[in-house]
C-alpha positions, 0 to 999 in steps of 0.5 A, spaced: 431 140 200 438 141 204 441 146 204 448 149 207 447 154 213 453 159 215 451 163 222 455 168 225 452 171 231 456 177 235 454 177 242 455 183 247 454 183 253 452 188 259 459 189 260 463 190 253 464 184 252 464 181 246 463 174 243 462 171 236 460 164 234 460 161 227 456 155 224 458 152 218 452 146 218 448 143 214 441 142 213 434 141 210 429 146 207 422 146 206 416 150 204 408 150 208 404 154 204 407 161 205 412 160 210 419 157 210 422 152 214 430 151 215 432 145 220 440 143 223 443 140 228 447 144 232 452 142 238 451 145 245 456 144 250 456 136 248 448 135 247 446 135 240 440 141 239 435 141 234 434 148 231 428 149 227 427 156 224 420 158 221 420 165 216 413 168 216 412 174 213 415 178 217 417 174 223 422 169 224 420 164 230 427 160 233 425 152 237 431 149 240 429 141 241 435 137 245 438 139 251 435 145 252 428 148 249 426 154 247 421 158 243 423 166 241 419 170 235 423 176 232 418 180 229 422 189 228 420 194 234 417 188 238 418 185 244 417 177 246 418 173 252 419 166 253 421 160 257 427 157 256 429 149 259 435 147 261 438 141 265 440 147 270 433 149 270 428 154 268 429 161 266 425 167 262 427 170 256 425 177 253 427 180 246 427 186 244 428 186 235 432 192 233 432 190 226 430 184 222 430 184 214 430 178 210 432 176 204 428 171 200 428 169 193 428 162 190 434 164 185 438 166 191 441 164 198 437 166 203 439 171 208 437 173 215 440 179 218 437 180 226 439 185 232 436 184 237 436 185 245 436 180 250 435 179 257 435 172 261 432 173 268 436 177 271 442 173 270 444 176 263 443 182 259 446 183 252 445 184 245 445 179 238 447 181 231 446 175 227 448 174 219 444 167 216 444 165 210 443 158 207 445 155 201 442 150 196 446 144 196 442 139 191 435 141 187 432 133 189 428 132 195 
């Protein structure tokens, strides 16, 4: 089903910087067996991105296709690593979840609060607190 999807990340980096970035998109929404899938397109830097978000339980894995690859897992006090593909090469990825919480019901938009730590190799060091909700725009296939 598609679906509207509203994202506002706030980042803050190793040295007090703060940035925020809203996504207003649309997408696709699926169930496989207990698991749910969300589905867009993002634009990265002038290439196209697909994002692929997976809520399982109590995990949420994000894969990025396009111009850059990556796989991260959040799961709450867990850490992950991971690799990242870029056309500037090939970096590691480690996150720490802080706080997960996920709100799923099919009478309600769907909600993802998330904090976690990240650090990328030893060139960046910060902390992402994401807002996500998606919103059914039609009930048809």
């Amino acid at each position: 089903m598609d679906v509207k999807i509203n994202i506002s990340t706030i980042q803050y980096d190793e040295h007090s910087k703060v940035d925020t970035i809203n996504i207003n998109t649309t997408g696709t929404l699926h169930k496989k067996n207990n698991d749910i899938y969300l589905m867009y397109k993002e634009n990265h830097e002038g290439v196209e991105v697909t994002t692929s978000m997976k809520i399982s339980g109590k995990e949420i894995t994000i894969k990025r296709f396009g111009g850059s690859n990556s796989t991260m897992v959040f799961e709450k006090d867990k850490t992950h690593t991971t690799k990242y593909r870029t056309p500037y090469g090939l970096f590691n990825i480690e996150t720490y979840t802080r706080y997960l919480s996920m709100t799923v019901d099919d009478s309600k938009p769907i909600k993802i609060d998330l904090d976690y730590d990240i650090k990328v190799n030893d060139i960046f060091s910060g902390r992402n607190k994401i807002d996500r909700k998606s919103t059914r725009l039609n009930s048809s296939h």
